[in-house]
TISE-926821 format. One record per residue: x, y, z of N, C-alpha, C in turn. Coordinates in steps of 0.1 Angstrom, whole numbers, padded with zeros to 4 digits, m for minus. Layout:
BEGIN
ATOM   n_X   n_Y   n_Z  ca_X  ca_Y  ca_Z   c_X   c_Y   c_Z
ATOM     X     Y     Z     X     Y     Z     X     Y     Z
...
***
This chain:
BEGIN
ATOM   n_X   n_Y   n_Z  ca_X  ca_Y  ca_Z   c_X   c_Y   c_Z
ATOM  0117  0030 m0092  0118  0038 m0081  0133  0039 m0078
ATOM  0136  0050 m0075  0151  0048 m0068  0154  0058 m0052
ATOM  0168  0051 m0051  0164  0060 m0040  0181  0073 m0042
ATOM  0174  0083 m0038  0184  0096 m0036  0184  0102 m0026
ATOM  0198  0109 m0027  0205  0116 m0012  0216  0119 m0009
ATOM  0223  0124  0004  0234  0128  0005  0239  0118  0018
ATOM  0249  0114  0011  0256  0100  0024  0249  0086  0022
ATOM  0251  0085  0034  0241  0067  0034  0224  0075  0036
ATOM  0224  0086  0038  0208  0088  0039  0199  0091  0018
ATOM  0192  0078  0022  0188  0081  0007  0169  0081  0007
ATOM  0164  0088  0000  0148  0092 m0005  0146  0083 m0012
ATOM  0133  0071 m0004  0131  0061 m0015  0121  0068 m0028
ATOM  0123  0067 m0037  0111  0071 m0044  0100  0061 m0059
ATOM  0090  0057 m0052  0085  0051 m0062  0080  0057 m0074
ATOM  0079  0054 m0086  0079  0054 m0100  0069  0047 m0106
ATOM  0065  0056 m0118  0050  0048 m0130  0057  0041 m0138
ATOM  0054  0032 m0137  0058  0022 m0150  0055  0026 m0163
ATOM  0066  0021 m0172  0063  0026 m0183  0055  0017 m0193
ATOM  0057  0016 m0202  0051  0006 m0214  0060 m0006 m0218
ATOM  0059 m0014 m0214  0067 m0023 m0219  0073 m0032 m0203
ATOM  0066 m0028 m0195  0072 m0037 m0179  0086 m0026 m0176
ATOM  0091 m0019 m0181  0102 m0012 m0172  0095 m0003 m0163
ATOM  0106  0003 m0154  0103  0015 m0141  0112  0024 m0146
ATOM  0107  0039 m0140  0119  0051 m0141  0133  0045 m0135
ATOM  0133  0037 m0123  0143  0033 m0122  0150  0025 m0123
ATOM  0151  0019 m0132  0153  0008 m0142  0147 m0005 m0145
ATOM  0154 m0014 m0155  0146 m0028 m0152  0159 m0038 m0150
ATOM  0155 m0047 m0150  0167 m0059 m0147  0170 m0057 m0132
ATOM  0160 m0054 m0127  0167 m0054 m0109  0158 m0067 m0101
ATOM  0154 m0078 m0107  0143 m0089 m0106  0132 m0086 m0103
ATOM  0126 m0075 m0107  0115 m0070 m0105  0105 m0079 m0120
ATOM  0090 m0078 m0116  0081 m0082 m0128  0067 m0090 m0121
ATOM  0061 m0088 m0129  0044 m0095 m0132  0042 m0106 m0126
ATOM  0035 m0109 m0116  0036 m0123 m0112  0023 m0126 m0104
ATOM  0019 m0139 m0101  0001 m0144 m0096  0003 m0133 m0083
ATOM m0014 m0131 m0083 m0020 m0120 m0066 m0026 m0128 m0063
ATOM m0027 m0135 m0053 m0039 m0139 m0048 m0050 m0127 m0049
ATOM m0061 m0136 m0055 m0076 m0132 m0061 m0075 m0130 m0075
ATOM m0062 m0136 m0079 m0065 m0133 m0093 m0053 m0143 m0104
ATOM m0059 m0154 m0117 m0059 m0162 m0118 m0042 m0165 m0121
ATOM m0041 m0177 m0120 m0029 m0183 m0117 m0024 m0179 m0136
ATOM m0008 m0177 m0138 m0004 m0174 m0149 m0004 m0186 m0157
ATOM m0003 m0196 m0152 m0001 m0208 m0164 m0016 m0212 m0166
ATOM m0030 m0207 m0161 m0040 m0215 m0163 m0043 m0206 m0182
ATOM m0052 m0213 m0189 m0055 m0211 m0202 m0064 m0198 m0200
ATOM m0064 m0188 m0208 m0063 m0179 m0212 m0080 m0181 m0216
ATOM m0088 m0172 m0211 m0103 m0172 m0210 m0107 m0167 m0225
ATOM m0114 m0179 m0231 m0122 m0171 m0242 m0140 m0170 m0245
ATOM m0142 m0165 m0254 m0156 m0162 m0257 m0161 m0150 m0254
ATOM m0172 m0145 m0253 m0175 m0133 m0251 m0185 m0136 m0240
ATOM m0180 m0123 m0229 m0183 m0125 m0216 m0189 m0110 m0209
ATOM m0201 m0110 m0200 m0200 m0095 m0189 m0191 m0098 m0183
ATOM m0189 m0083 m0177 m0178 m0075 m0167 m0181 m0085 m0161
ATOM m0193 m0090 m0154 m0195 m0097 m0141 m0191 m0111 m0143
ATOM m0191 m0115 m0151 m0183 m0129 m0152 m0169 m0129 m0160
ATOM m0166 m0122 m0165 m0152 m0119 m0163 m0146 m0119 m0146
ATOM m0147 m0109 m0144 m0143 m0101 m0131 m0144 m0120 m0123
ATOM m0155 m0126 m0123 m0155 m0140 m0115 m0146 m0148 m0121
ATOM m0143 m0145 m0129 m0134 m0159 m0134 m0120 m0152 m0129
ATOM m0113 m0140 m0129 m0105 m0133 m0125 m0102 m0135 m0112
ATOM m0112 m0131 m0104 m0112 m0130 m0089 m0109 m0145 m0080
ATOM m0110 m0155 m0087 m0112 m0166 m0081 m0123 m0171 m0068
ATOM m0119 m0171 m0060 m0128 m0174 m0042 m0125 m0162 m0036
ATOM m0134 m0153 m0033 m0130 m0142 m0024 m0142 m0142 m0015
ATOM m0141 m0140  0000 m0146 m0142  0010 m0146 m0127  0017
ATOM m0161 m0123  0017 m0165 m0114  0023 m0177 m0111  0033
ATOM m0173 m0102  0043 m0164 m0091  0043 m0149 m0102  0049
ATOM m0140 m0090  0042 m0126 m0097  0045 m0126 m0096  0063
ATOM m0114 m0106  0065 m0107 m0106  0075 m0097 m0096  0081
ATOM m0097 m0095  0092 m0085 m0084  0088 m0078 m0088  0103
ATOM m0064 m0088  0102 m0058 m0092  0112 m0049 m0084  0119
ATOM m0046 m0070  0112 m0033 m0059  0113 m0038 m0055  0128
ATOM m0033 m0053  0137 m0034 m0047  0147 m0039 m0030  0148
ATOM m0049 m0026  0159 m0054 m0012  0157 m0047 m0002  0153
ATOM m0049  0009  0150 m0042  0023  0149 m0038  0022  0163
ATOM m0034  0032  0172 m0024  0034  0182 m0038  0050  0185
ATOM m0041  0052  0195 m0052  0064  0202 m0046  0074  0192
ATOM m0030  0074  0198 m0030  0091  0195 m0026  0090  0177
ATOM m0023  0081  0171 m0019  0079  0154 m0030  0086  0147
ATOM m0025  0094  0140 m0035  0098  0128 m0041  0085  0115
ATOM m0055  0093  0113 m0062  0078  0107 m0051  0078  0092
ATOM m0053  0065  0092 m0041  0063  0078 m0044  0054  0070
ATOM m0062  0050  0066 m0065  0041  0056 m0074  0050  0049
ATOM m0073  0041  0038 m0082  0048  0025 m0094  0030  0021
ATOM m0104  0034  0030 m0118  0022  0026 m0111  0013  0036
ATOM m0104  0012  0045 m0098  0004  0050 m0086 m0006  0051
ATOM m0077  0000  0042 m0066 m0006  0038 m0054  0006  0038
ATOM m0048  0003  0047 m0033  0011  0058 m0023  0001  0055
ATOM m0014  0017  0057  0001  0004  0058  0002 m0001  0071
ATOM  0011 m0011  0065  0010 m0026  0076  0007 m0038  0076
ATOM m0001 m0035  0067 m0013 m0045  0066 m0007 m0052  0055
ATOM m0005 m0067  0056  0004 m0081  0047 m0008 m0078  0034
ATOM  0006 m0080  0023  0000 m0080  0012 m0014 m0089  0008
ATOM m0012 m0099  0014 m0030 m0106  0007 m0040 m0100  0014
ATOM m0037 m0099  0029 m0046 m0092  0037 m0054 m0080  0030
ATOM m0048 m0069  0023 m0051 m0061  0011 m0055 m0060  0003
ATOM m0052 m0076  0001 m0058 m0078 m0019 m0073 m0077 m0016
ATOM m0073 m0088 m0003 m0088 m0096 m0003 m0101 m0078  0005
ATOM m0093 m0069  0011 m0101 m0055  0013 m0106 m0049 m0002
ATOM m0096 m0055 m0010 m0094 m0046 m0025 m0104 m0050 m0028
ATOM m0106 m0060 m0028 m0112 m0073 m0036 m0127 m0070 m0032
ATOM m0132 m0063 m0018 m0144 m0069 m0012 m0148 m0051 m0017
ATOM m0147 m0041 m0016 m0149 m0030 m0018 m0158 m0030 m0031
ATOM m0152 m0039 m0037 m0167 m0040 m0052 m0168 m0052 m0059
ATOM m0178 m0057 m0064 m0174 m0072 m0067 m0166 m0070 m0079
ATOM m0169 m0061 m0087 m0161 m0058 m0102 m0149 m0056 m0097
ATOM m0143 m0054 m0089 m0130 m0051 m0090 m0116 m0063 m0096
ATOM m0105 m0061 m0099 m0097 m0077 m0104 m0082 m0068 m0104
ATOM m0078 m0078 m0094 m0066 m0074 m0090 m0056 m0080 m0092
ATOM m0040 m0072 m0102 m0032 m0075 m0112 m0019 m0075 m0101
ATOM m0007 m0081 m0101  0003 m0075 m0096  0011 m0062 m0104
ATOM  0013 m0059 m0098  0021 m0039 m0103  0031 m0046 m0110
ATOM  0039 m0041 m0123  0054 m0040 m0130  0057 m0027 m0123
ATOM  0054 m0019 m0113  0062 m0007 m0109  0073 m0018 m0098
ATOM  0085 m0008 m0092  0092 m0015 m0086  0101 m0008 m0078
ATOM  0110 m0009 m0069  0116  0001 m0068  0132  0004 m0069
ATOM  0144  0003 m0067  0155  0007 m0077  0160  0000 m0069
ATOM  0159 m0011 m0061  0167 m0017 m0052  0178 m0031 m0056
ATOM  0187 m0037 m0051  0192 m0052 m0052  0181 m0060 m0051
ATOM  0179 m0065 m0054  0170 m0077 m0050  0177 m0092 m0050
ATOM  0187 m0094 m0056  0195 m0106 m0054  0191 m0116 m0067
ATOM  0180 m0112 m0070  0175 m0122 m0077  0165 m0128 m0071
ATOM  0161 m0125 m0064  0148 m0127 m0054  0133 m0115 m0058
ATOM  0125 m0122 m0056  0111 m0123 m0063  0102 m0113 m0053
ATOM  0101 m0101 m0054  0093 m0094 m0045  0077 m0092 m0050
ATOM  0067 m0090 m0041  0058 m0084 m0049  0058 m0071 m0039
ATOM  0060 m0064 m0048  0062 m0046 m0043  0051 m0038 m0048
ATOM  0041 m0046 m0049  0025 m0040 m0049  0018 m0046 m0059
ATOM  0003 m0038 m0057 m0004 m0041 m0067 m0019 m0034 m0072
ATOM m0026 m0031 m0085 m0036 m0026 m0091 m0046 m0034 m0090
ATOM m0058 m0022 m0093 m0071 m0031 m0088 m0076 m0020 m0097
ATOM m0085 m0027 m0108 m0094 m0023 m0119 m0110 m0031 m0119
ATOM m0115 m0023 m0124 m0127 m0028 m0127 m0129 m0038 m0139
ATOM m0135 m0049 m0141 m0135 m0059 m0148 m0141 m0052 m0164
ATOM m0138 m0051 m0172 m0144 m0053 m0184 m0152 m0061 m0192
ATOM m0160 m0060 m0200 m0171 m0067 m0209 m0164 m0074 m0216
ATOM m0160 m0091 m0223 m0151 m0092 m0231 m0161 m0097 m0244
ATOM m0154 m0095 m0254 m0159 m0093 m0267 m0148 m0099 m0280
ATOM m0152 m0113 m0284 m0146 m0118 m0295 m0142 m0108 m0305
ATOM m0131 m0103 m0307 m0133 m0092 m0319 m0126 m0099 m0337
ATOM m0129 m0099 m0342 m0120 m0097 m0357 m0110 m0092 m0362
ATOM m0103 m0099 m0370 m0096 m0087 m0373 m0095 m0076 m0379
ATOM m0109 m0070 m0385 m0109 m0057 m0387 m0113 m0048 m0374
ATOM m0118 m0055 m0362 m0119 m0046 m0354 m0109 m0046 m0344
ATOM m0099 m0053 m0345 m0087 m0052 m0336 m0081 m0042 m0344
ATOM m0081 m0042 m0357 m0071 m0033 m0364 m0078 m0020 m0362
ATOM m0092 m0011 m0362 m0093 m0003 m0359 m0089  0001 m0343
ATOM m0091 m0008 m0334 m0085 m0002 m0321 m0071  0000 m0323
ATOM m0064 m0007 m0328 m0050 m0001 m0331 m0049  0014 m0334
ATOM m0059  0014 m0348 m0056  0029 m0351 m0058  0036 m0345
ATOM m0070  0033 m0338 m0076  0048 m0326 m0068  0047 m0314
ATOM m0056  0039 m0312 m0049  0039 m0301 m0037  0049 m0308
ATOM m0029  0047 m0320 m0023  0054 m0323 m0026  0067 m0324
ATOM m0037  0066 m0329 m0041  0084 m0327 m0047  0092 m0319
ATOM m0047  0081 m0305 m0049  0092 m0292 m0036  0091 m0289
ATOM m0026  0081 m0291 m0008  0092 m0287 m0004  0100 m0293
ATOM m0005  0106 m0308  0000  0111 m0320 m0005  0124 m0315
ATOM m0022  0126 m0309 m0029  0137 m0309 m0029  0139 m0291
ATOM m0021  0133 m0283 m0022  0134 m0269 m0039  0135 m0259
ATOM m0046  0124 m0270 m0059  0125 m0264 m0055  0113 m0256
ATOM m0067  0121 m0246 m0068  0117 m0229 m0075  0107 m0226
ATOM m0073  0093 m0226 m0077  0082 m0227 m0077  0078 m0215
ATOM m0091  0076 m0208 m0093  0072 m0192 m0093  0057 m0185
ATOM m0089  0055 m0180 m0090  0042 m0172 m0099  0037 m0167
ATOM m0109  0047 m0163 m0120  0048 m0153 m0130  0051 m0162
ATOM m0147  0049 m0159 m0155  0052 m0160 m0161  0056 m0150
ATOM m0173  0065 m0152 m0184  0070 m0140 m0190  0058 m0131
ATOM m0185  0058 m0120 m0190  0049 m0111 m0186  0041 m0108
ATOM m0177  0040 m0115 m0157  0031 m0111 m0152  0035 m0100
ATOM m0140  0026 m0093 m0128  0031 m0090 m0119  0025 m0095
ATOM m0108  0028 m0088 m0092  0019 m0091 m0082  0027 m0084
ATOM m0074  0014 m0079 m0065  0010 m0067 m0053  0009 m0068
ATOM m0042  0019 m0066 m0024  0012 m0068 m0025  0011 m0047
ATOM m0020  0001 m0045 m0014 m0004 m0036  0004 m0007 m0036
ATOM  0010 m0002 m0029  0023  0002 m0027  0033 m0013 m0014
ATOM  0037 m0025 m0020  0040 m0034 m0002  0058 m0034 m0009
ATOM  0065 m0037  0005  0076 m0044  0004  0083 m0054  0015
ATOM  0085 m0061  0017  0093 m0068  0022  0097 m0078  0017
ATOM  0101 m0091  0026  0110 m0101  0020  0099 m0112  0018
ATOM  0102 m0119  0000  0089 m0128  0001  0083 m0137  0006
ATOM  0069 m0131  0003  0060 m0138  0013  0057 m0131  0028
ATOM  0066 m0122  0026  0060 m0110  0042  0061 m0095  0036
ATOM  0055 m0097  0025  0057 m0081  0019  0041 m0071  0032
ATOM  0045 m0064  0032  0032 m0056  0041  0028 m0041  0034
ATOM  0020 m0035  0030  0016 m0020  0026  0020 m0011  0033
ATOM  0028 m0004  0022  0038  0009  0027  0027  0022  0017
ATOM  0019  0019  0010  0015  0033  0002 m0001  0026  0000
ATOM m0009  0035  0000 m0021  0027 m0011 m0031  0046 m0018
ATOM m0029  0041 m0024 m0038  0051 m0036 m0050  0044 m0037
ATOM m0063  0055 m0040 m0076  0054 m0046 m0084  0061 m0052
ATOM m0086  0063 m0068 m0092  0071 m0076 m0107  0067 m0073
ATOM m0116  0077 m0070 m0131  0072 m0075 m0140  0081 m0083
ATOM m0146  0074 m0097 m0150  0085 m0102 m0168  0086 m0103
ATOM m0173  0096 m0098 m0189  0095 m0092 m0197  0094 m0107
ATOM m0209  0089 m0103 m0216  0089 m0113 m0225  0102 m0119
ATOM m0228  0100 m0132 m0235  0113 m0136 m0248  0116 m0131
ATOM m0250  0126 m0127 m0264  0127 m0121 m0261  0131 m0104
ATOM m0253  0121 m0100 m0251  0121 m0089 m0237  0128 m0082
ATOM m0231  0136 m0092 m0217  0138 m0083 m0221  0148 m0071
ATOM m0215  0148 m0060 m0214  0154 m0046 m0210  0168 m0050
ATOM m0210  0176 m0043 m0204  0190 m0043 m0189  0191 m0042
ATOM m0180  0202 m0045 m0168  0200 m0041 m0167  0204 m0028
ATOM m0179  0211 m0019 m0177  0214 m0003 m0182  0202  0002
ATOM m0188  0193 m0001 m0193  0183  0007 m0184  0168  0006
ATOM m0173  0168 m0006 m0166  0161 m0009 m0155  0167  0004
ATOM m0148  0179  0007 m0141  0182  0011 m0142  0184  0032
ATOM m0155  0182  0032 m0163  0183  0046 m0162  0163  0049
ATOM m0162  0156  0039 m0163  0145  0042 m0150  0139  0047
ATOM m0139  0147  0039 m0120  0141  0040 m0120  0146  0049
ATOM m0121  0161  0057 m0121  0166  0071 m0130  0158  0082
ATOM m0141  0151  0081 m0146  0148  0090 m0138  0129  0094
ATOM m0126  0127  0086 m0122  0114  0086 m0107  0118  0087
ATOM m0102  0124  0084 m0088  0130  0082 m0086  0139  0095
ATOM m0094  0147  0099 m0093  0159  0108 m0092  0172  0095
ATOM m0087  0184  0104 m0084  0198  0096 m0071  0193  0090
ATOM m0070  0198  0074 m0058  0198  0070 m0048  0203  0071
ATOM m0033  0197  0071 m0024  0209  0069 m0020  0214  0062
ATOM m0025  0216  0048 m0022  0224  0036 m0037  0224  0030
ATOM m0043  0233  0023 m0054  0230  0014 m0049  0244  0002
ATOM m0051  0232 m0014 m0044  0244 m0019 m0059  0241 m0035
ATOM m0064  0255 m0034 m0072  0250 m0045 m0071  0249 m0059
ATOM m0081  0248 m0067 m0079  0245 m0083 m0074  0260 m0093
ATOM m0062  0256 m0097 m0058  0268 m0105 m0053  0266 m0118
ATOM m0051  0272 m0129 m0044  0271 m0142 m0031  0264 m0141
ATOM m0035  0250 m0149 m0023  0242 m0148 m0025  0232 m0135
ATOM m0033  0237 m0127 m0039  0224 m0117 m0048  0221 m0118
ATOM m0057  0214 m0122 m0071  0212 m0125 m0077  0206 m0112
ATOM m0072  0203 m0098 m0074  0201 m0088 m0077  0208 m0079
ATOM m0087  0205 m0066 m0084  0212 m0050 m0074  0201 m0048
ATOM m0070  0208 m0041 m0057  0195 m0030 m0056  0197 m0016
ATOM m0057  0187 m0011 m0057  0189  0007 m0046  0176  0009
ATOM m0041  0180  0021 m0028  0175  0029 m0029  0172  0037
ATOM m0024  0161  0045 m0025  0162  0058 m0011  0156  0062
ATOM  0001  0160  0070  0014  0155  0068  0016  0154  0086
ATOM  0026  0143  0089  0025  0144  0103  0038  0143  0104
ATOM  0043  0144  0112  0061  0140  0116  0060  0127  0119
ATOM  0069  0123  0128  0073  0111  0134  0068  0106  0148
ATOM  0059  0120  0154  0055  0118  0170  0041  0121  0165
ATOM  0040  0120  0156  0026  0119  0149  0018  0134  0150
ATOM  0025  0143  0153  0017  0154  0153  0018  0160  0140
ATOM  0007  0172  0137  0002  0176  0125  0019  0186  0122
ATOM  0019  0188  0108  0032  0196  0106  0027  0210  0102
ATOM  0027  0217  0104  0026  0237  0103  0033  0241  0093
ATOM  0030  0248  0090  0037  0257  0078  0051  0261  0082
ATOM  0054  0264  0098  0065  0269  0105  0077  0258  0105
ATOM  0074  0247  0100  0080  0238  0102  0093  0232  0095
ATOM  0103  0229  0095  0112  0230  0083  0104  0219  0074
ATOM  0097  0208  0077  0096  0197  0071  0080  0195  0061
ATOM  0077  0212  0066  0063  0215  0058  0065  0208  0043
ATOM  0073  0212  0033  0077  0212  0024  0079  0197  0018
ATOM  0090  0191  0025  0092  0177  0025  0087  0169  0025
ATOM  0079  0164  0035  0065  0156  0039  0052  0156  0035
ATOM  0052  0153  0018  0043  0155  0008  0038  0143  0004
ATOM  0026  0140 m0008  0025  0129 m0012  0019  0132 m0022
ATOM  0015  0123 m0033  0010  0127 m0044 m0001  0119 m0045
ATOM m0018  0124 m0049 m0029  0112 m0043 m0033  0105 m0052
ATOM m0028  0108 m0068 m0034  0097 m0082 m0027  0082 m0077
ATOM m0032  0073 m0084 m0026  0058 m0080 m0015  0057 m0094
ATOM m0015  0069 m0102 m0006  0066 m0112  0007  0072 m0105
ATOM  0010  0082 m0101  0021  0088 m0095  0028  0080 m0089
ATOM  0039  0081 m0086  0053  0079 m0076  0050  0089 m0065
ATOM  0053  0084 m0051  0055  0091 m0040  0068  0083 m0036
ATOM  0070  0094 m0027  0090  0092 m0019  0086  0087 m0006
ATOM  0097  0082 m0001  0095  0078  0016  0106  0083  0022
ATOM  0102  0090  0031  0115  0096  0040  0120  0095  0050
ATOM  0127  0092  0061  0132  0088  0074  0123  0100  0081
ATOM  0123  0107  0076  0118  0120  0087  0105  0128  0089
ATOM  0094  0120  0081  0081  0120  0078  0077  0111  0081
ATOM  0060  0111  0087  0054  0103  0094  0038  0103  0083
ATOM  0029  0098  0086  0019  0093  0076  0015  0110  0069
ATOM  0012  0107  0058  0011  0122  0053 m0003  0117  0042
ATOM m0012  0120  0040 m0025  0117  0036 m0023  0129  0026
ATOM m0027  0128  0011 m0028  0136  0000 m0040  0131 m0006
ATOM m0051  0141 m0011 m0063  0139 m0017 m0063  0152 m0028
ATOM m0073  0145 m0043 m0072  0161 m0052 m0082  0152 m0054
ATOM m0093  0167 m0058 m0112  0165 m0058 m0109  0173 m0077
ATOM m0114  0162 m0084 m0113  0175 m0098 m0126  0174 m0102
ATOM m0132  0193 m0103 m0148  0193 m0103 m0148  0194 m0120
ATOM m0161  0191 m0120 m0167  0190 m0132 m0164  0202 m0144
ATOM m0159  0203 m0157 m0159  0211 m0167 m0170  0219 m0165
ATOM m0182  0216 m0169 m0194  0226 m0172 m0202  0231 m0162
ATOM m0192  0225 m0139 m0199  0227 m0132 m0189  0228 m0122
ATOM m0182  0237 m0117 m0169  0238 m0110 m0172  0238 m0096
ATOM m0182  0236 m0092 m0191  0231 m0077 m0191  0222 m0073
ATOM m0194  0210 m0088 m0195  0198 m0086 m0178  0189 m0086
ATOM m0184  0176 m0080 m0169  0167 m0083 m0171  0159 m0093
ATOM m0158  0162 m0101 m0160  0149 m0109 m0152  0135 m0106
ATOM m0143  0133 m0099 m0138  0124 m0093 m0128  0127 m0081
ATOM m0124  0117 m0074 m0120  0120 m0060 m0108  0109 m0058
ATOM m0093  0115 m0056 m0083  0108 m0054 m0080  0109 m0039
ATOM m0073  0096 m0028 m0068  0100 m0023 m0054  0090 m0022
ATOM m0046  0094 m0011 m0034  0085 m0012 m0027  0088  0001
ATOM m0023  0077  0012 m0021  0077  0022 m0005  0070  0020
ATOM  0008  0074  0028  0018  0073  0025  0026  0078  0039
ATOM  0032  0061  0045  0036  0059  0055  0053  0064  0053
ATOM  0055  0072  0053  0071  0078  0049  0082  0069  0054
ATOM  0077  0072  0067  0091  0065  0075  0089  0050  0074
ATOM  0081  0043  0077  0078  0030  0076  0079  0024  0066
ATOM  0081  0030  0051  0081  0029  0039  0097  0023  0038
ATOM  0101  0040  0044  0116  0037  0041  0124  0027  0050
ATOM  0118  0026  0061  0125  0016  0068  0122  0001  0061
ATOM  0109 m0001  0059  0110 m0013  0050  0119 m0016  0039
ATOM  0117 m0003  0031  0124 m0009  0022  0141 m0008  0027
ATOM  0146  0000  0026  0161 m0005  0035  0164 m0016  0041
ATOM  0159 m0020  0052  0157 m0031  0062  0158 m0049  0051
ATOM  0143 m0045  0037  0147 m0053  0028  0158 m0059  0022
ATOM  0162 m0045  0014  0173 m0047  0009  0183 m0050  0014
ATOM  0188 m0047  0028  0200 m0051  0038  0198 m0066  0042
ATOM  0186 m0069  0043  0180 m0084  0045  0182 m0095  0034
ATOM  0177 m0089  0021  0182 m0099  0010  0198 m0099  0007
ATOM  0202 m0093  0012  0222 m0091  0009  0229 m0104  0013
ATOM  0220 m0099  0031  0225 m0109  0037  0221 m0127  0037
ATOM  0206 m0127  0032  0208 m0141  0026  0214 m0142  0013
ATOM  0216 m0134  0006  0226 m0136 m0005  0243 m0142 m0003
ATOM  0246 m0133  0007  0256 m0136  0012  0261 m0149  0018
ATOM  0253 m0150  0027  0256 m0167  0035  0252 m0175  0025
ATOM  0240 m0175  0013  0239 m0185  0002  0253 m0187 m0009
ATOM  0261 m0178 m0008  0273 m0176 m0012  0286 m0182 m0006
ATOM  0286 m0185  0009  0291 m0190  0020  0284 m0206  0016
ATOM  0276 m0210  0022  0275 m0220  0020  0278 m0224  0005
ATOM  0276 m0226 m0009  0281 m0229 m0018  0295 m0233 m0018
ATOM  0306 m0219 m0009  0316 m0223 m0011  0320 m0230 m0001
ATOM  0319 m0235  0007  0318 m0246  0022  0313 m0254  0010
ATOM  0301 m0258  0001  0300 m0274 m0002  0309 m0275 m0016
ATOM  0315 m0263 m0020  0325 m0272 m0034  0334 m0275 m0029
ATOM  0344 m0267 m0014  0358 m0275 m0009  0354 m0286 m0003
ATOM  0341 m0293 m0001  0342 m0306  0003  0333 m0318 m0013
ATOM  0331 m0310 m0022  0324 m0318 m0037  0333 m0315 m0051
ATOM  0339 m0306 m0045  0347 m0298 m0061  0353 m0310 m0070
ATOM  0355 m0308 m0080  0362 m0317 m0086  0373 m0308 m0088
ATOM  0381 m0322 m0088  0399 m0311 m0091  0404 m0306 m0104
ATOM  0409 m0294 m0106  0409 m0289 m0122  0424 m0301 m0125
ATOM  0419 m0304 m0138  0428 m0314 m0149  0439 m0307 m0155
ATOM  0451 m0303 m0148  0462 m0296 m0152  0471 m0305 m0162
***
């Protein structure tokens, strides 16, 4: 993620991770992979034998206690709603895991390699985290590991579209930052994709985000090169809805996959983005349903506020060192 602009005013923007643990906005900034609560410690031994999703996903999940707890203080009367299944920014990173966690038992929640372009000092953030559905595990050979290889090579070679999800799945990027151990959710994304037989309409998928959202302020439908409807809902900073008349119509955007990067802006208030993509052989129906809720200003104040925060304990840790060598130093041997 990085952040851009003109002056000290800069656009935080988060970034998809690429292959290999880097971000668009670089790596080496002490960003990386590290334990979530609900999900198993990195030094424990490495699960084998062949297992269900369902006991996978339990050996993964560790102790999860539901329905979760939840401690974040209410919305505010007049605030526009700003959760997706109940998880809003604000809300302390475990406080989240354990919502993630409770929404399906299959679910198994990873820390994010996304990150965002900041100092960190060398200090350990966890700046979010994914939530997948557990997998079947299956002893393989080595002739069947070497054919997954090949059919992995030849859906990049041939740009086949290799899904994440299954029918009747979801999955979760959650977006936190602060200083560790007080990181709080500044973004959260959620793909869900319906089962066959059963998908909803795309008017009744769309009647459902209005009846929880309110009226949108943008609704833009599915066109060549979008394979989406898309609805918006963007607010300023006094929380009212933004109009097309607005200079900030434009600005105060969000993107609703959990794979995307969204920005945070000083001048944007919660902006809610959802895309409904209907079915190939049934353009009535849904085939799955993204949304993504994204606290602009709150984002950005976090993260700034962070980064200005870790400086300054960098700083005085730099002070004190040099206060204890003029009273420990040893003297140089001229």
């Amino acid at each position: 993620m990085q952040g851009r602009g003109k002056g000290n005013m800069r656009t935080w923007m988060l970034a998809v991770a690429l292959v290999g643990g880097c971000t668009l906005g670089g790596c080496g900034s002490g960003k990386g992979a590290a334990d979530t609560s609900g999900a198993p410690s990195a030094a424990a031994k490495p699960a084998s034998g062949n297992a269900t999703a369902l006991q996978v996903a339990a050996e993964a999940r560790g102790k999860v206690k539901c329905p979760a707890r939840t401690s974040s203080p209410p919305r505010p009367a007049n605030a526009p709603v700003d959760d997706v299944v109940g998880v809003r920014p604000g809300m302390g990173y475990d406080e989240a895991v354990q919502l993630v966690l409770c929404s399906h038992e299959l679910l198994v929640v990873t820390e994010s390699r996304r990150g965002f372009d900041i100092q960190t000092y060398g200090q350990k953030l966890r700046q979010g985290f994914e939530a997948n559905f557990a997998r079947e595990r299956v002893q393989k050979n080595p002739q069947d590991i070497m054919r997954e290889m090949q059919d992995a090579a030849m859906a990049r070679s041939t740009n086949r579209v290799v899904r994440e999800a299954k029918a009747g799945e979801s999955r979760w990027y959650v977006a936190t930052m602060g200083l560790p151990g007080q990181e709080k959710v500044i973004s959260v994304a959620r793909e869900e994709w319906f089962e066959a037989g059963r998908q909803p309409t795309i008017a009744g998928v769309e009647q459902a985000l209005t009846a929880k959202y309110g009226p949108p302020t943008r609704k833009m439908p599915a066109r060549p090169g979008v394979p989406h409807h898309q609805l918006y809902w963007a607010h300023d900073l006094r929380h009212r809805p933004i109009t097309e008349s607005s200079p900030l119509f434009h600005l105060c955007s969000a993107v609703a996959s959990p794979d995307a990067g969204n920005h945070f802006s000083p001048d944007c208030g919660i902006v809610v983005a959802a895309a409904v993509r209907p079915l190939r052989d049934n353009p009535d129906l849904a085939e799955y349903l993204q949304v993504a809720v994204v606290d602009q200003a709150g984002g950005y104040q976090a993260i700034t506020e962070t980064e200005r925060a870790l400086g300054q304990l960098d700083a005085q840790r730099r002070r004190q060192e040099v206060e204890q060598a003029s009273k420990n130093a040893s003297a140089p041997t001229l």
